[in-house]
C-alpha positions in Angstrom: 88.9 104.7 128.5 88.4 103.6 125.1 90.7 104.1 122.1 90.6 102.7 118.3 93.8 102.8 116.2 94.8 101.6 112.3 98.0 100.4 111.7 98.9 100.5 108.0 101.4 99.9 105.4 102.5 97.2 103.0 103.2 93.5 103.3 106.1 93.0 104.7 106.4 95.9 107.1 105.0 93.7 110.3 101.5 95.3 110.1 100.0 92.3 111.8 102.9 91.3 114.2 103.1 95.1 115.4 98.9 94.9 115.6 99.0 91.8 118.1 101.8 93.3 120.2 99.8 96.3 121.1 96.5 94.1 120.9 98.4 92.5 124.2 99.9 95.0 125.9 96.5 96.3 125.9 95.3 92.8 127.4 98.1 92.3 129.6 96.8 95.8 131.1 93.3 94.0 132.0 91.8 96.0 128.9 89.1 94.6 126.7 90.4 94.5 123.0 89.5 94.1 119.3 91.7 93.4 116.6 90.4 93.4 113.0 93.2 93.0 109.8 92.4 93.3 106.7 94.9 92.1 103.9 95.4 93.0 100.4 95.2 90.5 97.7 99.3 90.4 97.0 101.0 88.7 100.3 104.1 90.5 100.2 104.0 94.2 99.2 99.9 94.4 99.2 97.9 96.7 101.7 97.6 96.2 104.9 96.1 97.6 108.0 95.0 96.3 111.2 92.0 98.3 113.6 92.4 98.1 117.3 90.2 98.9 119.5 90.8 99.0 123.4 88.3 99.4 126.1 87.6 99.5 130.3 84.2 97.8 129.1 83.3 95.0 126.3 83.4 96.3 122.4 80.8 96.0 121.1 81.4 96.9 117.4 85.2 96.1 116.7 85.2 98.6 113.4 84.6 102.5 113.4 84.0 104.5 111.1 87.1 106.9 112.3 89.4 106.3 114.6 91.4 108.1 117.2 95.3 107.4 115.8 96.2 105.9 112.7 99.9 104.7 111.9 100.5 105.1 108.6 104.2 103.5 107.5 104.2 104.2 103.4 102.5 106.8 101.0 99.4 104.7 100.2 98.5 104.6 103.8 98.7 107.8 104.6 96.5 108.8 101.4 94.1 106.1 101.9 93.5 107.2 105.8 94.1 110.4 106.5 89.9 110.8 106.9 89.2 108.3 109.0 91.0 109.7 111.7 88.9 111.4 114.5 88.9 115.2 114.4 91.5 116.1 117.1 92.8 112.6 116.7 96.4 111.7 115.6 98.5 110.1 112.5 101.9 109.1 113.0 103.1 109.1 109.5 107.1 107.6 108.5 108.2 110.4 106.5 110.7 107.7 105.0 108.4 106.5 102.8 105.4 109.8 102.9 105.9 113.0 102.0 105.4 115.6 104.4 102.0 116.8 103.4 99.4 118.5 106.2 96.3 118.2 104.4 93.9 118.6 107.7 94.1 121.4 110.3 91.9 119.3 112.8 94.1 116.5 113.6 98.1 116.5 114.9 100.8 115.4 112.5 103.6 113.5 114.0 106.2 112.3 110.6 109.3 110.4 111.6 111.8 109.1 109.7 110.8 105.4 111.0 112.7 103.2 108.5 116.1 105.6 108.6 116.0 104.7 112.5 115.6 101.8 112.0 118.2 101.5 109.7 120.5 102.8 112.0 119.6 100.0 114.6 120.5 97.8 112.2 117.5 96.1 111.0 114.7 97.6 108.8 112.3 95.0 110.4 112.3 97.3 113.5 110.5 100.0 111.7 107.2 99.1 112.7 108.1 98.7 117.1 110.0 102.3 116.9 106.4 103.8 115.1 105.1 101.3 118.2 107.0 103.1 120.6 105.3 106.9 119.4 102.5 105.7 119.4 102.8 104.3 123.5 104.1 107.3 124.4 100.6 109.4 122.9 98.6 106.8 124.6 100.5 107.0 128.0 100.2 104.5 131.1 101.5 101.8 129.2 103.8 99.3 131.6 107.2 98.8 130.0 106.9 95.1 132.0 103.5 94.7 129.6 105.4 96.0 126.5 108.6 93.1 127.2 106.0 90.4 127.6 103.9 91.3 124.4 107.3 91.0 122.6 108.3 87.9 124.2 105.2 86.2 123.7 104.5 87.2 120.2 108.2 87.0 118.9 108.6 83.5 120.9 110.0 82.0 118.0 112.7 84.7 116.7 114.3 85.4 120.3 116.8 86.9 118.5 114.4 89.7 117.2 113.0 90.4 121.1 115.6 93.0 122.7 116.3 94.3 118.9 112.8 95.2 119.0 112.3 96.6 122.7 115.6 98.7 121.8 113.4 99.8 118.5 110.5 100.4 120.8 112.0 102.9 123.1 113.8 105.0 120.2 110.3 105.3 119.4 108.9 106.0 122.8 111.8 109.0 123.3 111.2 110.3 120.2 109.5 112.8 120.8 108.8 115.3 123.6 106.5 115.1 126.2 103.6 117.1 125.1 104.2 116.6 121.4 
């Protein structure tokens, strides 16, 4: 099986973090993986996006020129990657901080209000792991025990972030509907 995502947004919104978490769920699931970012020139509040690429085999090239999900959390992402996802591929937009705007009839839509649920957690900082949590649910055969140690690993120094975030994760993950 091989897959290639984007994750997207703005400094600040935990693009990389949220990148390396999957990047090692992926590895802790004896996957081969790829994890390219690419910052803006601001730190905080600049672009951001990270591709990910996960595969049963080596990667040979670890940047596509589409990809089969993007996660788009503001208005700029969405715009600036709305093409490069695969035809029948998927964009899970936060329709927080995008409009609602279908501009392709060959890919699935999936907005969420990511930062309002997150806000209702408790901590906006979540935003990225419930968007996290969709997206695990689309890919499927994903072991919640892989998901826990990702977190723990990569938030090893905020242990007070870790169950916050797995909480985050699994709004996400129930979000929607099987099928959806």
């Amino acid at each position: 099986m091989n897959k290639s995502l984007l994750i997207s947004g703005a400094g600040g919104q935990g693009i990389v973090s949220i990148s390396t978490i999957i990047a090692n769920i992926f590895m802790l699931s004896g996957k081969f993986v790829s994890l390219c970012p690419c910052y803006g020139a601001e730190m905080r509040g600049g672009a951001v996006n990270c591709e990910i690429n996960m595969s049963d085999s080596e990667i040979l090239c670890p940047q596509n020129d589409e990809v089969d999900f993007v996660v788009a959390l503001n208005q700029t992402s969405f715009d600036k990657f709305i093409n490069k996802v695969k035809e029948n591929g998927t964009i899970i937009v936060n329709s927080s901080l995008a409009k609602i705007n279908k501009t392709r009839d060959d890919i699935k839509y999936i907005f969420a209000p990511l930062t309002q649920e997150a806000l209702k957690l408790g901590n906006i900082k979540t935003t990225n792991s419930i968007a996290l949590g969709i997206l695990s649910k689309l890919l499927g055969n994903l072991s919640i025990d892989n998901v826990k140690k990702a977190y723990e690993k990569i938030l090893k120094d905020k242990k007070e972030l870790i169950q916050k975030n797995i909480e985050a994760y699994l709004l996400g993950y129930n979000y929607i509907q099987e099928g959806n």
